[in-house]
N, C-alpha and C positions, 0 to 999 in steps of 0.2 A: 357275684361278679366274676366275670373269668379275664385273667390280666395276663397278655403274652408278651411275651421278649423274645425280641430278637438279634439284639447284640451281645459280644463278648462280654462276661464281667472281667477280663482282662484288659480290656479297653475301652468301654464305657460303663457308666454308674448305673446304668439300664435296672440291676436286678436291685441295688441296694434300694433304688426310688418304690421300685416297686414293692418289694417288701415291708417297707417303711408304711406304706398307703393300704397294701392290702390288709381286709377284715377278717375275723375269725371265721371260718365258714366258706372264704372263697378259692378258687382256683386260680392256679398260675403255671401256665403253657410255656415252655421252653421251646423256641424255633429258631429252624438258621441256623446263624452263631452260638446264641443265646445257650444252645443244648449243652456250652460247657461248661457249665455250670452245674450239672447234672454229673458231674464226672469224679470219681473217688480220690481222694487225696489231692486235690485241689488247696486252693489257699479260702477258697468260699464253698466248700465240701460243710465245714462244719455250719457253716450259717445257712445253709437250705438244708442240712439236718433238723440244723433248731426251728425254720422256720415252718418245716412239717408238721411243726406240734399246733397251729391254726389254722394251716393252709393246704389244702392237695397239693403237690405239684407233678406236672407232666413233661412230659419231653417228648416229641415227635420224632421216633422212630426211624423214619429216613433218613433226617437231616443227622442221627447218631451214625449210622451206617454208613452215609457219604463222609466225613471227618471222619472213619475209623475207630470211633469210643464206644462200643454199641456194648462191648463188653466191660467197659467201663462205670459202669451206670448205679451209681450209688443206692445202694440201699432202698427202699422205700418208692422211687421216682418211678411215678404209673404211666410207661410208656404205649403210647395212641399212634396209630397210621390217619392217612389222611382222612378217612371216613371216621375215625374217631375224632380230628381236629373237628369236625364241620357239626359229629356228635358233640362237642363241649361247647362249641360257638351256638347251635339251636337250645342245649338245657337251660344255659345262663341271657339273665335278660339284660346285660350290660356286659360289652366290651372294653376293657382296654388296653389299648395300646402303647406299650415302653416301647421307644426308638432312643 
């Protein structure tokens, strides 16, 4: 399953729900907002470290670029353009979506 976010984990619970729910094996797409969470030295840096040990996680590209953290980008996070967003959305046969 491939589970995207798109809000702040500064300001909604978006990523903890999702993590909580995602399975061993699946993907989790960082959009929007959501990409900062993707970002080094953060207060939820260490918990999408840990949560790498079950999960992919990705972060779109642009949305790093446009917010300025594109240099930021922790560790591990396999950052995708929009042809790769639409790549993750055809591999996986279930989406969903944290708002």
């Amino acid at each position: 399953m491939l589970h995207t976010v798109n809000k702040s984990p500064f300001e909604k619970n978006s990523l903890d729900s999702c993590l909580a729910h995602a399975r061993k094996g699946s993907a989790v797409l960082l959009i929007e907002d959501g990409v900062y969470a993707a970002t080094k030295g953060t207060t939820v840096a260490d918990q999408v470290q840990q949560a790498m040990g079950d999960v992919t996680i990705y972060a779109l590209s642009p949305d790093l670029k446009a917010r300025g953290i594109a240099e930021k980008v922790i560790d591990g996070v396999k950052l995708v353009d929009y042809s790769g967003f639409v790549d993750l959305v055809a591999e996986h046969d279930k989406v969903q979506a944290w708002l």
